[in-house]
C-alpha positions in Angstrom: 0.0 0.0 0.0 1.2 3.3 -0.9 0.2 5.1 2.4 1.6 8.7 1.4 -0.5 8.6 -2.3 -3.3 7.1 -0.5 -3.3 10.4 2.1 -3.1 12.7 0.0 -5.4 11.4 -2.3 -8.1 11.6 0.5 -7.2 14.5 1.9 -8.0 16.5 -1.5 -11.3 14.4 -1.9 -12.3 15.4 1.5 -11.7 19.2 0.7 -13.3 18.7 -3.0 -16.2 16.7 -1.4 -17.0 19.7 1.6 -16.6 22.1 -1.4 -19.8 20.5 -3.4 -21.3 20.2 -0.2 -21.1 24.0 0.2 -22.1 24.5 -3.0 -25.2 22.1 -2.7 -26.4 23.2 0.9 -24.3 26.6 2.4 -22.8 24.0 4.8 -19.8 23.3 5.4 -17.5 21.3 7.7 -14.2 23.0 7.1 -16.1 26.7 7.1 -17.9 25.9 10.2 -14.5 24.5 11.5 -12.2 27.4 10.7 -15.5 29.9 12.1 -15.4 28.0 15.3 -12.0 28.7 15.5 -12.7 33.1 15.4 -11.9 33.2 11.5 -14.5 35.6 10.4 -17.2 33.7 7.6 -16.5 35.0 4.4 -12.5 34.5 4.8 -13.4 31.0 5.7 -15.3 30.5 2.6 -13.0 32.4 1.0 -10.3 30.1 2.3 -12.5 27.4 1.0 -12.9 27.9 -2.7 -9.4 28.2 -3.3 -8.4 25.5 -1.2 -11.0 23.4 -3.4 -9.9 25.0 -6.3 -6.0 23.5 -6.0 -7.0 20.5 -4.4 -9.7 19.4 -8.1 -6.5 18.9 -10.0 -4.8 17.3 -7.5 -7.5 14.7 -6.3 -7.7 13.8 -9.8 -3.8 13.3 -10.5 -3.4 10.9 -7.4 -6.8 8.6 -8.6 -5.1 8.4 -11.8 -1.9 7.5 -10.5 -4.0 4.8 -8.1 -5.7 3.7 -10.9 -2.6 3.1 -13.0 -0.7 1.3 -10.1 -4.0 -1.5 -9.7 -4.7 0.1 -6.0 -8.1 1.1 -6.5 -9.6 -1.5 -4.9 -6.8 -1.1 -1.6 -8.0 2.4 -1.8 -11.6 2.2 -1.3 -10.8 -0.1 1.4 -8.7 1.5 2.8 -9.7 5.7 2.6 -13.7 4.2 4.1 -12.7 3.7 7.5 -14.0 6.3 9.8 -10.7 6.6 11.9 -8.8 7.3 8.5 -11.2 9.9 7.2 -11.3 11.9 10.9 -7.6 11.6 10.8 -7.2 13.2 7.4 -9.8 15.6 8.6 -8.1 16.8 11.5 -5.0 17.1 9.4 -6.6 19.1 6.6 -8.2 21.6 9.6 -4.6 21.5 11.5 -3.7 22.6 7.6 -6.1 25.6 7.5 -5.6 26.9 10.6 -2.0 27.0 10.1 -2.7 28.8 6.5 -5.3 31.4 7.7 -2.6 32.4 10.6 0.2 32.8 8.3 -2.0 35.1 6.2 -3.3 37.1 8.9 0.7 37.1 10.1 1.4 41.4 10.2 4.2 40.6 8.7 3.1 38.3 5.8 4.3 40.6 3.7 7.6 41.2 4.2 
């Protein structure tokens, strides 16, 4: 099992998946997350659609790669266990979090 591939491959699916979810019903799990946090709603969402917009590409690079190493099957296995997906959650939110305080860094621009 390619662990690293796998990861990341979830990771970006989780981010394009909350994305749609937005989209479909104003909801969504990593906005709410970063708002509980004190990030003000529109940076969140903000801080959303581009992180959805990078991560498209990417989700779609690492199924292909899956796909053309015969690990789909080890994938879906693998990437639909709860404990995985709450850990690549956590990680994605641990991502944000340190993102939206590097951009709201005084000295970010320097």
């Amino acid at each position: 099992m390619n662990k690293d591939l796998f990861a990341n491959a979830l990771s970006s699916l989780l981010v394009v998946s909350d994305y749609a979810e937005y989209l479909d019903t104003r909801r969504s799990f990593i906005v709410d997350s970063l708002c509980k946090l004190g990030y003000p709603k529109k940076a969140a969402i903000s801080f959303l659609l581009r992180c959805a917009s990078l991560e498209q590409k990417r989700a779609a690079d690492c199924l292909k790669q899956i796909e053309r190493e015969g690990l789909s099957r080890e994938f879906e296995i693998w990437s639909d266990q709860d404990e995985v997906i709450e850990e690549r959650m956590q990680g994605l939110l641990t991502a944000m979090t340190v993102g939206m305080q590097a951009l709201s860094h005084p000295h970010r621009f320097h």
